[in-house]
C-alpha positions in Angstrom: 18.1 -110.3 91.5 17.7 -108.3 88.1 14.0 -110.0 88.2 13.2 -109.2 91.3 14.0 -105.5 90.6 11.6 -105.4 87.8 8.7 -107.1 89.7 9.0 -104.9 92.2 9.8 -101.3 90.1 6.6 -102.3 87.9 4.6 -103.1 91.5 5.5 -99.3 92.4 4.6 -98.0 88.8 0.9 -99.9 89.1 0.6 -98.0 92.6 1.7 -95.1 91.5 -1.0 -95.0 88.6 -3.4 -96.2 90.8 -3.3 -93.1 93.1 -2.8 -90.7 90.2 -6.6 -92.2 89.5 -7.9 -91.8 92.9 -6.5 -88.2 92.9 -8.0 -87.7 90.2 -11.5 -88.8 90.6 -11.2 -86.9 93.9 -10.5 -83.6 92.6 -13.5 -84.0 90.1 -15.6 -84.8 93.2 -14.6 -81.5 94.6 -15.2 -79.7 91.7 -19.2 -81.1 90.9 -21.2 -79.8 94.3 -24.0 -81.6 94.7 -27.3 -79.7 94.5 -30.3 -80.1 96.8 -34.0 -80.8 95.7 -36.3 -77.8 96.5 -38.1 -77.5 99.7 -42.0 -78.0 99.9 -44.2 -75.0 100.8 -47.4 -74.9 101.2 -49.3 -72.4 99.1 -52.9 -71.0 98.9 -54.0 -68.8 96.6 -55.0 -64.8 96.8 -59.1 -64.7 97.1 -60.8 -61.5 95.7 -64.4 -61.2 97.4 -67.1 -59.1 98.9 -66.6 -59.2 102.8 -68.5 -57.3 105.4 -66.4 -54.7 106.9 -67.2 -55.3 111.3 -66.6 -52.8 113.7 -66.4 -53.8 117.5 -67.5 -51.9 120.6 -66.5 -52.3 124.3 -70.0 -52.4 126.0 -71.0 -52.9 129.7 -73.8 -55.0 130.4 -76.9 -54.2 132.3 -80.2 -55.8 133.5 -83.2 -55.1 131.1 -85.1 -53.3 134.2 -83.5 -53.4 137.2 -86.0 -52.5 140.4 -84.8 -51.7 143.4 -86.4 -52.7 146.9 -86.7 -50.0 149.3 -88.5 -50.0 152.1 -91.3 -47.7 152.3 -92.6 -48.0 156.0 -90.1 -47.5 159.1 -89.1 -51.1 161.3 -86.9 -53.6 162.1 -85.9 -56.7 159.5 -87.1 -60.1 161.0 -86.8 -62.1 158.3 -85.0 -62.7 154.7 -87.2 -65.0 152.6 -85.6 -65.6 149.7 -81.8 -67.0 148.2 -79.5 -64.4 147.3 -78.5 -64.6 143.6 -81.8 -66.8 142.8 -84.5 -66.1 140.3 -87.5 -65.5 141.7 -90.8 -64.5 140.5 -93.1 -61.3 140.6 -95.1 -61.0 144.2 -92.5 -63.2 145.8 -91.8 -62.5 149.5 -88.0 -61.0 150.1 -88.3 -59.5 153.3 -90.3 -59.4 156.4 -90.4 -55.8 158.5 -91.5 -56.1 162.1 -95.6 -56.0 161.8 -97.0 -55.0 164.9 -97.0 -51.3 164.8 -98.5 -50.9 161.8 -101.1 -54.0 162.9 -102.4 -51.7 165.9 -102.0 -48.7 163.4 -104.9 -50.9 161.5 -106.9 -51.6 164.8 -107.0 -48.0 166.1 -108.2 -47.2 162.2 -111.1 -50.0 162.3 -112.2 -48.5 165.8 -111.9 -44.8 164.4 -114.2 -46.0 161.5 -116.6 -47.9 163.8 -117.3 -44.4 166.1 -117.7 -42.3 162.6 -120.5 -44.7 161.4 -122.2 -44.5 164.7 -121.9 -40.7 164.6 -123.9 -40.6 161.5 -126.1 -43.4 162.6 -127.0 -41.0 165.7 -127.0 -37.9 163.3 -129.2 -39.4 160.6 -131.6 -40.3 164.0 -131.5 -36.9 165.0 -132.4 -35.1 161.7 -135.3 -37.6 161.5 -136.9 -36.1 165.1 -135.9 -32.5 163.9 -138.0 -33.4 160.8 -140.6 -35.0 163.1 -140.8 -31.7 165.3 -140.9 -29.5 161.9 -143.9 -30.8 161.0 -145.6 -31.1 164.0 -144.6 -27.5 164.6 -145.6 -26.6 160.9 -149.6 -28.6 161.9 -149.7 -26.5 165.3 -148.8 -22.7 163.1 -151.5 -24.0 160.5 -153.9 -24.4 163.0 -152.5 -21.2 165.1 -153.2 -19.6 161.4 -156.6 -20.5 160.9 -157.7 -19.2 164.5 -156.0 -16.0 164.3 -157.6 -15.9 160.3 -161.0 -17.1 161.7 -161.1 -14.5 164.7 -160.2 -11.0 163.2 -163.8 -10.6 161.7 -165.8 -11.6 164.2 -163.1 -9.0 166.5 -164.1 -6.5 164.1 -167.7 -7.1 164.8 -167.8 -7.4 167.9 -168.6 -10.3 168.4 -165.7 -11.9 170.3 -163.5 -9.8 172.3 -160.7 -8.1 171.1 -158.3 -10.3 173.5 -159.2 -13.5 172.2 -157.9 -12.1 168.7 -154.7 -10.7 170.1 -154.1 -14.5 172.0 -154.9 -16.3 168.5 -151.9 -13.9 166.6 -149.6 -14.7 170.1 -150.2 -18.2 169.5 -149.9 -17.9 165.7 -146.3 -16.2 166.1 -145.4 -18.4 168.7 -145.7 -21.5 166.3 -144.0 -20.1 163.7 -140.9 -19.4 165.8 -141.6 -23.3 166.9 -141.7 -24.1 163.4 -138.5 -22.0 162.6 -136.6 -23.9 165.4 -137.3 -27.0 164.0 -136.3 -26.5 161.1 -133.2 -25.0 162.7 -132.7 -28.1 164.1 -133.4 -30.2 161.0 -130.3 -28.1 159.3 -128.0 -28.7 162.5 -128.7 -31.9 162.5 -127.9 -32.5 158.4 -124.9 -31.0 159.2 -123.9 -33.1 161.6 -124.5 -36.1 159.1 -122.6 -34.1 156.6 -119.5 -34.3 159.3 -120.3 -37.6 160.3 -119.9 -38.6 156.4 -116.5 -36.7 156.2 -115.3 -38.0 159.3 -116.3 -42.0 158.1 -114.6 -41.0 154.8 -111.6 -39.8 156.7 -111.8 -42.8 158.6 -111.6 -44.9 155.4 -108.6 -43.1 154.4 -106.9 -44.2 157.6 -107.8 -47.5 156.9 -106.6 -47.6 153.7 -103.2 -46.4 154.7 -103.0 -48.6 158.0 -103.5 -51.4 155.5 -101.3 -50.3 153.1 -98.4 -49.7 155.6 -99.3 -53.2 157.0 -98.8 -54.7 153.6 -95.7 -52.4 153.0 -93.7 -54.3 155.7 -93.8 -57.6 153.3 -91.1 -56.7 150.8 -92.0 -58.7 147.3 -90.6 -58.7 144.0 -92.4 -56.4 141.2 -90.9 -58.1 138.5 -89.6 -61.8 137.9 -86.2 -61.7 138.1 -82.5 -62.8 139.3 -82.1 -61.3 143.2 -79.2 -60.1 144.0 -77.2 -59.5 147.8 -78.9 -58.2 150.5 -77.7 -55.1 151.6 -78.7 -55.5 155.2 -79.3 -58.0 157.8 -81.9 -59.4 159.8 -82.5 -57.0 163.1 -81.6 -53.6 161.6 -83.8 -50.8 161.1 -84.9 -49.7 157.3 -86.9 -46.9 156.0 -88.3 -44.9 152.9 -84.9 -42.5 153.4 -82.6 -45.9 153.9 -80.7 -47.4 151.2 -81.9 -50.5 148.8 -82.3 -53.8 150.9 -81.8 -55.6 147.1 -82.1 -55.2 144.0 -84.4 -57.4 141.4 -83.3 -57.5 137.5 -84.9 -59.1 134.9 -81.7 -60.2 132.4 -83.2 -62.1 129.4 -83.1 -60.4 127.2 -79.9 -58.5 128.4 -78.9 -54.9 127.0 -75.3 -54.6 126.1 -74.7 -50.8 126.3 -71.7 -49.4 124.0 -70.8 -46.0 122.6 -69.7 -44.9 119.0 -68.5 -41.6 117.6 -70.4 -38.9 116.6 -69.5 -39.4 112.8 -69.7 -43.1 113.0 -73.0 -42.5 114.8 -74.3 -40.2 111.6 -73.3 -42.6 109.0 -75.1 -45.2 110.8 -78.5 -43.0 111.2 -78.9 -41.7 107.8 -77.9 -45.2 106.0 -80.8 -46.4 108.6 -78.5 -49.0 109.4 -79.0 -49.1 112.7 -82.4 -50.9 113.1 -81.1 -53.4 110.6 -77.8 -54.3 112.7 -77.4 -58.2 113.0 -75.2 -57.6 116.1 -72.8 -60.1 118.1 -71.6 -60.4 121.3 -67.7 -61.4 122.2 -67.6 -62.0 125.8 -64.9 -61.8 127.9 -63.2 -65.1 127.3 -63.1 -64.4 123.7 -66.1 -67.0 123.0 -68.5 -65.4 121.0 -72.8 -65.8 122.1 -74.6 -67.9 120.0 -77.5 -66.2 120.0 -77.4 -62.9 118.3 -78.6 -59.6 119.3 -80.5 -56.8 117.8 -80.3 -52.7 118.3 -82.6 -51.5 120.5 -82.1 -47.6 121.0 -79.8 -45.0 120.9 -79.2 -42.5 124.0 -81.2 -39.1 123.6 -77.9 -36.7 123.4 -74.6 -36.6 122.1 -71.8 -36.8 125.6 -70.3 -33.3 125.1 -67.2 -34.0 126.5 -66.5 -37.2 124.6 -68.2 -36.6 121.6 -69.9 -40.4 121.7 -73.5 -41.1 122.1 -74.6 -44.1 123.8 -76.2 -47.2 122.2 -77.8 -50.2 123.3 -78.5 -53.6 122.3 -80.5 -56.6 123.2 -78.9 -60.3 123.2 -81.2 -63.4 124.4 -80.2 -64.9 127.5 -81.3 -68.0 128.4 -80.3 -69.6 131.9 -79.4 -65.8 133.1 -76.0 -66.7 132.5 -75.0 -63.4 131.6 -75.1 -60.5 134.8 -75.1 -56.8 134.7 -71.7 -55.1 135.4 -69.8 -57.4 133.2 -67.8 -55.9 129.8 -68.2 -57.6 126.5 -67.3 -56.2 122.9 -70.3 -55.7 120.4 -69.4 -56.7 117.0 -71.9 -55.6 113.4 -70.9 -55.7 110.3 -71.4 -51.9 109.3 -71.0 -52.4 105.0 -69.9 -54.3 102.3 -66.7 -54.0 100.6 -66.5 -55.6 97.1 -63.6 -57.0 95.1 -60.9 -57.1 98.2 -57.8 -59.0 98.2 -57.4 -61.5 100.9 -54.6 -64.0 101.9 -54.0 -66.1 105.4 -52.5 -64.0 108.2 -49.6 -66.0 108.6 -48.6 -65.6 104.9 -47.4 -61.6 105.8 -44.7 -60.7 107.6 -44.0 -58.2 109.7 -41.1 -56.3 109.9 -41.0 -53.4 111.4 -44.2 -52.0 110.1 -42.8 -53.0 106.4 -45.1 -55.7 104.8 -43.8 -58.1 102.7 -45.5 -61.8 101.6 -44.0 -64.7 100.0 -44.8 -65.3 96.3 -44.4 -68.5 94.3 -44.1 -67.2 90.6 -45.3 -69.3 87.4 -41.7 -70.9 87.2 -41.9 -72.0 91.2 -39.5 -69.4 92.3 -40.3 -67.3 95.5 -40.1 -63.8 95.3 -41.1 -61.5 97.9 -44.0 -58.7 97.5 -44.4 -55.6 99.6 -47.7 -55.2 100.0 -50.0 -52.4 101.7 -52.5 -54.1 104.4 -55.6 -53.2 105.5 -57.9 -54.5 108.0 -58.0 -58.2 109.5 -61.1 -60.3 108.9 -61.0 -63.7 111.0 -57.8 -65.2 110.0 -57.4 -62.9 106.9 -55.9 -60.2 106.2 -56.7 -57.7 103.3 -53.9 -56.2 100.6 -54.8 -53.2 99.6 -52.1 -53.1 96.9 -48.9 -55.4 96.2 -50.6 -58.5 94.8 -53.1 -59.3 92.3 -55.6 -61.9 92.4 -54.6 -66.3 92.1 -51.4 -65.1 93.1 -49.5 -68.2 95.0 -48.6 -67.1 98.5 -46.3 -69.1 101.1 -48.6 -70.1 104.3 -46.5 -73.0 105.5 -42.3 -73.3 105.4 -41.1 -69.7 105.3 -37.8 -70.6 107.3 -37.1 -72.7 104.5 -37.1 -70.5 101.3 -35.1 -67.4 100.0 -36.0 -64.8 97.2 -34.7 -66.6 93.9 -35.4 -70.1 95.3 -36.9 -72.9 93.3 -39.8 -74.4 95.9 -41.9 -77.0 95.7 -45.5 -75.8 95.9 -48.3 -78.0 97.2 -51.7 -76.5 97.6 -52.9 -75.8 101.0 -56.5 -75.9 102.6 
């Protein structure tokens, strides 16, 4: 029994020391936390370079020339001869006015033309018989002339009577008035060419603008160009006081018109920047054209009530694809700034209007930097003051870090 007491006291002793041990060890646990390794961040460096400082404009696109079709004679439409919204080329039948009128208006001028000429032809006729009688008249007073010349002597001697004299001057004076009429006659009758010319010339006139009119009811295009909606139908009535039936624009290249503020206007003009403008053109969609664009002209006066003056540029446009009416930002780099600062967008925060970006000092710790921004350049943005350049900034895992923290940095890019 005595034995069995001992195995059994020493069993408890053994347990006993076995759980002070466990305890023990436990409490040390407890005591040693265990400390995480340090969380990866990506990092790129800060960049000092030369960037191009841009400036965008909201612009409004138009055609280069834009004509519109009017029509210039009075009728009815009969036909539409071309697809709206289609290019189509210079001379190119559009419309088709009702011909007839101005057909007859042609006929009646033809006729009018045909009675002129025959006016003069019967005028010209009738000055040659006035010149005819003229000289025949003219031969008869010659002859009247030499009687009457031949006869006063021989009156004066006696020796023909003195009535035969006085019959020679009658017949003398009587020819001149016959010559007198003719002659008369010759000067009505170049007068009556003269007429006859101005009435074939005002014929020709008539003619011309019968045949003008006629042509006037084919509507074509003056320009090659896109075509846009008709603006009437087929059957109404159209005139020179009527609205356009269409309009024709010609669209490559494309003007892109924009304005910019007086003093942004000046500084342009007298660093003769503007001719020298490699401009771009951000559409709607945000894609940008490939093909870039070139100033063309500035606007002759200043808007007074803006204070803006109109510009305009010139972007390629090949296929038409781009149409008047629709808005677009023009984008130039204006100057040059040298030495800036730059690091990734998505390294700054923003709180609140209060800048701050992640640093990764020489010993891997992070520490955070309030910095001064500037203006964005693609996905960059420029410090104007708060970091110094080959600084390590945080880009990727900024949930993950505190100010004081040890980090892993891995380069970026």
């Amino acid at each position: 029994m005595k034995r069995s007491h001992r195995i059994v006291g020493g069993a408890a002793i053994l347990l006993l020391g076995f759980g002070a041990v466990i305890g023990v060890n436990r409490s040390k646990s407890a005591a040693t936390p265990i400390t995480p390794p340090p969380s990866d961040v990506i990092v790129e460096a800060v960049e000092q370079r030369d960037v191009p400082v841009e400036r965008e404009w909201v612009g409004t696109l138009d055609g280069m020339v834009n004509a519109s079709i009017k029509a210039q004679v009075s009728g009815y439409l009969l036909r539409q001869d071309y697809t709206e919204g289609s290019f189509v080329r210079k001379g190119q039948l559009l419309f088709e006015i009702d011909s007839r009128p101005f057909q007859a208006a042609v006929e009646q001028a033809i006729a009018q033309l045909a009675q002129s000429q025959a006016q003069l032809a019967q005028s010209q006729a009738g000055l040659a018989q006035a010149q005819s009688q003229v000289a025949t008249a003219e031969a008869n007073q010659r002859k009247a002339q030499m009687d009457e010349d031949r006869y006063a002597p021989l009156a004066a001697q006696e020796a023909i009577a003195q009535q035969d004299l006085d019959n020679a001057r009658q017949t003398n004076q009587a020819q001149k008035s016959q010559v007198a009429a003719a002659k008369a006659q010759v000067e009505t009758a170049k007068a009556q060419i003269e007429a006859a010319g101005a009435g074939i010339k005002a014929s020709e006139a008539a003619l011309r603008t019968a045949n003008v009119n006629l042509e006037f009811t084919r509507l074509t295009s003056p320009i090659d160009g896109i075509a846009g909606v008709a603006a009437t139908q087929i059957g109404n009535l159209v005139g020179p006081g009527a609205n356009a039936v269409t309009t024709v624009s010609t669209l490559d290249p494309i003007k892109a018109n924009f304005t910019v503020g007086e003093q942004e206007y000046l500084s342009l003009a007298r660093a003769d920047a503007l001719r020298s403008l490699q401009l771009q053109l951000v559409l709607a969609d945000g894609t940008v054209l490939p093909q870039p664009g070139r100033f063309s002209f500035a606007d002759r006066q200043v808007d007074p009530t803006t204070g803006a003056i109109q510009l305009t540029g010139l972007f390629p446009n090949p296929g038409n694809t781009l149409r008047p009416g629709q808005y677009a930002k023009v984008r130039a780099a204006t100057s040059v700034r040298n030495g800036v600062l730059m690091v990734p967008q998505r390294a700054v925060i923003d709180t609140q209007g209060t800048y701050t970006v992640p640093v990764v000092d020489p010993n891997n710790t992070i520490r955070f930097a309030s910095v001064t921004v500037g203006d964005r350049i693609g996905s960059n943005w420029i410090i104007e003051d708060g970091l110094k350049p080959g600084e390590r900034v945080v880009t990727d895992g900024l949930f993950q870090i505190r100010p004081g923290a040890v980090v892993n940095p891995k380069e970026g890019k």
